[in-house]
N, C-alpha and C positions, 0 to 999 in steps of 0.2 A: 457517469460511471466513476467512482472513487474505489479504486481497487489496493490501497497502498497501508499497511500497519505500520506501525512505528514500536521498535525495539531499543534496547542498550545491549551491544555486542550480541545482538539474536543471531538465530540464522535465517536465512529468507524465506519471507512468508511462503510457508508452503514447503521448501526444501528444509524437509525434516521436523518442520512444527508438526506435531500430532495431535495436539492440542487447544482448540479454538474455545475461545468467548463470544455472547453476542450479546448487546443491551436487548432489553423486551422495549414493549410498547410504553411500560410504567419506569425505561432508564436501569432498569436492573438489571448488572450482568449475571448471564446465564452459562453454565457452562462447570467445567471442560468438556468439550466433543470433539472425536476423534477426525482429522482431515478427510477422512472416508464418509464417516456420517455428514460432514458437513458439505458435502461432494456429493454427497446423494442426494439428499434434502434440496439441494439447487438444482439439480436434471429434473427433481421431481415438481419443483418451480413451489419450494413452500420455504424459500428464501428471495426476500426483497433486494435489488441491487443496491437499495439505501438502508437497511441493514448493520448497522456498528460493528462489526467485530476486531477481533484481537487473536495472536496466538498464545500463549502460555507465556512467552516468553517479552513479551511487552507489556507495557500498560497502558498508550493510546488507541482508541479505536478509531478505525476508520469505515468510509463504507466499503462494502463486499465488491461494487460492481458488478461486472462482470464474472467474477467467481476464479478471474486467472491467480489471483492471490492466494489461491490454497494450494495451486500446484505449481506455482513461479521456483524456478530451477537458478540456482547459484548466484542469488541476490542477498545485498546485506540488507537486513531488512532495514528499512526506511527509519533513520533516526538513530540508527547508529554509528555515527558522526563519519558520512560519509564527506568527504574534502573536496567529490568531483562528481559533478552531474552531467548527463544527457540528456535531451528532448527531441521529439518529433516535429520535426515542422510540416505545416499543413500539406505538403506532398510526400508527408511518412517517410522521409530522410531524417538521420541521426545527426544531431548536433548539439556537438562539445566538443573535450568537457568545459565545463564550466562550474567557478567555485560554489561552495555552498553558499558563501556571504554575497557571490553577484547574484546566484537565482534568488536569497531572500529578500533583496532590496529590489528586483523586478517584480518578485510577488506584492512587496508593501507600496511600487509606483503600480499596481494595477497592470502591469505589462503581460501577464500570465495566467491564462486561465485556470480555472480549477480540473477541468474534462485534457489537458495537455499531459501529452504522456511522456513520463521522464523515469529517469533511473541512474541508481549510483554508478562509477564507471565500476564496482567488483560485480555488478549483474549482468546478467542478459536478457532479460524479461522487463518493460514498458509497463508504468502502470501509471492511471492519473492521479494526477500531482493532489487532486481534493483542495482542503483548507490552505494549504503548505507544511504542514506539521511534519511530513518528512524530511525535511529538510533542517528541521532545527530540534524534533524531536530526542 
């Protein structure tokens, strides 16, 4: 599940983006759709967890997961040079923070999965880390 978009100075995925993109099958972004239709479309299961999207306000995509990125509440969205991270460890405890420069060199020795759910310390909403592009996005 990679639930996490990447912005410059956005607001978090979901908190207040009204606006989504998704690549198609042929890579092409599709889009804008509003957080409502793209919230329905997913209960109605005619969204894939892998998936690329984006809100308006970013230009990396990620994937959807889970689907908690359209509705993640007072997060900066991923990539907007957030300076302190948190993660889950495998008994779903919060631990941090930690800098942006030590999670990306844990990402580059392989120490970090992609399915590990982290988040900047201005959020409160967990999402997977994916590629790492949140992080340096």
């Amino acid at each position: 599940d990679g639930s996490i978009l990447t912005a410059t100075q956005a607001k978090a995925p979901g908190a207040a983006a009204s606006q989504w993109f998704y690549k198609d099958k042929t890579g092409k972004a599709q889009g804008p759709f509003s957080t409502e239709s793209m919230t329905e479309w997913l209960k109605q299961g005619k969204l894939r967890s892998d998936l690329q999207v984006r809100p308006s306000s970013a230009t990396d995509f990620v994937p959807l997961g889970d689907g908690s990125i359209l509705t993640a509440t007072q997060a900066k969205a991923p990539g907007a040079a957030a300076s302190q991270w948190f993660y889950k460890d495998k008994t779903g405890k919060a631990q941090g923070p930690f800098s942006t420069e030590s999670m990306t060199e844990w990402l580059k020795q392989g120490k970090l999965r992609s399915d590990l759910q982290v988040r900047p310390s201005s959020a409160t909403d967990f999402v997977p880390l994916g590629d790492g592009s949140i992080l340096t996005a």
